[in-house]
N, C-alpha and C positions, 0 to 999 in steps of 0.2 A: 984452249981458251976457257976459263971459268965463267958456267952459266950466271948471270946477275941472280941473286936472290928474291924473293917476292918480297915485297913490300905489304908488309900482314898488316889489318886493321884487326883488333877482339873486342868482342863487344859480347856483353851478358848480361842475360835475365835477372841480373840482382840477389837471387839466391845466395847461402854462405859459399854452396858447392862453386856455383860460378865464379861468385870471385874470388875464389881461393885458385880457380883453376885460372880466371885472369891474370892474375899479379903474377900466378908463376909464367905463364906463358910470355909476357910481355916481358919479363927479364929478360928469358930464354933467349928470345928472338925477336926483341925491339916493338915498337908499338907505333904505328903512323897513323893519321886522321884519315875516315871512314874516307871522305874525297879523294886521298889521296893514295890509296891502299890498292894494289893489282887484285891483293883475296880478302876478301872478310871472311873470319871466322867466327863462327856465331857457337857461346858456351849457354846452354840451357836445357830445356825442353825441347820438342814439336811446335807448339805454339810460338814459342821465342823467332825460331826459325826462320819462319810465317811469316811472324812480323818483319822479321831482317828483309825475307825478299823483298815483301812490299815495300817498306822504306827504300828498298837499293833497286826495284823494280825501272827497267827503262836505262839503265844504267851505264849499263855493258859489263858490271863488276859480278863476279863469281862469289857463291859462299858455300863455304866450307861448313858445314855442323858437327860439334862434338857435345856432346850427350854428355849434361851436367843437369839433367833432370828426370823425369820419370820413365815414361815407353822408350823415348828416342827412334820412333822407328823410321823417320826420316834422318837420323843422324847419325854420326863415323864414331868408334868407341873411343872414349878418349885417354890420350897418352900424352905425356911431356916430349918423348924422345922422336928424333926424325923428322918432323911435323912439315918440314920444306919438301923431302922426298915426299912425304904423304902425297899432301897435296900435288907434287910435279906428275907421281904418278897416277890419280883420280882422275875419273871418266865422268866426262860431264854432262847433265841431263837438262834440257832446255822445255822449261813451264810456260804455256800460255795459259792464261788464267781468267775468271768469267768476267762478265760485263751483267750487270744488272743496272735495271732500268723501272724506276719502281715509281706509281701513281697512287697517291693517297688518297683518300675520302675527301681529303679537304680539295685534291686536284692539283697539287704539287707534285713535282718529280723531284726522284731524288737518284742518284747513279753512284756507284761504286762496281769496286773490281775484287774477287773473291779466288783465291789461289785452290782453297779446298772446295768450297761448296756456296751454290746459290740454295738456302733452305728460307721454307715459308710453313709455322705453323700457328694453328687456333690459340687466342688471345683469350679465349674464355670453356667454364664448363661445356660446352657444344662444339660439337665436331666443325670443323671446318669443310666447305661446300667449294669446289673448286675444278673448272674448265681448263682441260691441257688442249693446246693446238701445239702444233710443232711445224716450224716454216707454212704458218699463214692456213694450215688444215688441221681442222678439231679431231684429237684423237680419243678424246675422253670428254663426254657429255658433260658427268658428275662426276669427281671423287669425293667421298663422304670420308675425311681423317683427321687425324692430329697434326698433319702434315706433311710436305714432300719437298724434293731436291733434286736437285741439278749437282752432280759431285764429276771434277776434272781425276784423271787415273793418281792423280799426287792425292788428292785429299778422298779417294774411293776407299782407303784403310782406315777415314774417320768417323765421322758420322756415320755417314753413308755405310758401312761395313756395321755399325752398329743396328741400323734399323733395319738388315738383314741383304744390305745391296750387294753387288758385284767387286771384286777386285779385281782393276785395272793395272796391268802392264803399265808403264811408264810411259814409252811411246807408244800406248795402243791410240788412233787417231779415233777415240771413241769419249761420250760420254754417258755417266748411268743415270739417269732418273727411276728415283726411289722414294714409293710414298714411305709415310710412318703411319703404321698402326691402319691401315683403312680398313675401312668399317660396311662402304660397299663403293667397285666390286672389293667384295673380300677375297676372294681368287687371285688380283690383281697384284702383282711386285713387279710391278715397272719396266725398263726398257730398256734396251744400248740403242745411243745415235750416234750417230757420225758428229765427229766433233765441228764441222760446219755447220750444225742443224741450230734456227732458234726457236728456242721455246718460250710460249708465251702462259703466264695464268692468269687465269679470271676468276673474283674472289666472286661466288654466289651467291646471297642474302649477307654482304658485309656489312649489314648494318645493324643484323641480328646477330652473326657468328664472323665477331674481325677478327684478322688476321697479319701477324705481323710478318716481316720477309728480315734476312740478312743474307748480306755477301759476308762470312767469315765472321767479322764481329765487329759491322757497320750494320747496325739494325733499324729500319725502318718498321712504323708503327703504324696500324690500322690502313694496309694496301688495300687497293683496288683491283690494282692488276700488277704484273710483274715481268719483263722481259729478259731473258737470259742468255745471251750466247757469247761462243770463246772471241776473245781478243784477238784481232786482224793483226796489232801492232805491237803490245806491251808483251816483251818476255824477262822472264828471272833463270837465272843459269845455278843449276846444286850440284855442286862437288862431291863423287862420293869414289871408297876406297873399292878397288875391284876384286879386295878379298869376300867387300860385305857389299854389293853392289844390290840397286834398287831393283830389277829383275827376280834374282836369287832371295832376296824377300820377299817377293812376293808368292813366288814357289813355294816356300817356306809356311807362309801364312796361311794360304792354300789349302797344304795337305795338313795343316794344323785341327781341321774341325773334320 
């Protein structure tokens, strides 16, 4: 009996690379509407990606990435040839993703959901003044920074890896809170929680030193406070090949520094 083929949606960052690797791809092996599509395959970036899950967040639908932009380090390298085996054969890794919960000066809430990171920094020349509790108990008086974050183990290789955080395992059931830049305690590089924990901040003198929050690249302006924890229900499913699998990357990454 011959397995049915997937029904591939491609969808791309707009770049020349992408759509050049579009048009070919869709020759190759047909082109169906994102609805109606078993895989999307998403040609870009990391960011692109990103975007893909959230759009197709909640969905039930899997994406595939192929690297037609810069790092790709969440993405499968890319080829014209095979691309149905590829994918039959890929191991799929299932993202729950943040929930932020954000109160402004004016007293509005604003909510959004963030795949890589819930980050909050200083809007102006002055350090940012800022209370962490974690599930309803104050673990940090004051942090005096530029800023800090909430990053899930998909998005610990972004941000978060840049302002000097942890790299998370895929399925580690943890998440890194990681200031930037504190100023005091200076000692201070953050935390692993359990990815049930939620974290709460309180902006301190917001009125002197505001401070903006985003999930990802829904940004909220001049918070109050800011609530963050993982999603009970919203997941995104990534495809990836099990030569170059999301583990082994990060082993990789690892022993790189």
């Amino acid at each position: 009996m011959t397995k049915k083929p997937f029904a591939l949606a491609f969808v791309s960052s707009g770049t020349p690379e992408a759509l050049d690797a579009l048009a070919a791809l869709s020759a190759e092996y047909g082109q169906v509407p994102v609805e109606h599509a078993d895989i999307i395959v998403a040609l870009g970036g990391d960011g692109f990606l990103l975007q893909t899950l959230r759009e197709t967040m909640g969905t039930g639908k899997k994406v595939y990435g192929m690297n037609r932009g810069t790092i790709g380090f969440l993405m499968n390298e890319f080829a014209l040839d095979a691309l149905p085996e590829r994918i039959g054969a890929a191991v799929a890794e299932t993202i729950r993703p943040l929930e932020m919960e954000a109160t402004t000066m004016d007293g509005e809430t604003a909510k959004a959901v963030a795949i890589n990171e819930v980050a909050l920094w200083r809007q102006s020349y002055q350090t940012a003044k800022i209370r962490i509790s974690v599930d309803g108990k104050e673990r940090l008086e004051e942090l005096s920074c530029d800023g800090v974050m909430v990053a899930t183990p998909a998005g610990s290789t972004a941000y978060n890896l840049s302002a000097h955080g942890p790299i998370l395992p895929l399925d580690a059931p943890l998440l890194a809170l990681t200031p930037v830049s504190p100023f005091r305690p200076r000692a201070w590089r953050g935390a692993l929680l359990p990815n049930r924990s939620e974290v709460r901040f309180d902006i301190l003198e917001p009125g002197k030193r505001p401070v903006n929050a985003a999930a990802d690249h829904t940004e909220v302006k001049s918070v109050q406070s800011v609530t963050v924890r993982q999603s009970k229900k919203a997941t995104a499913t990534l495809l990836f090949d099990p030569s170059h699998s999301w583990n082994e990357r990060i082993l990789k990454e690892q022993f790189r520094y």
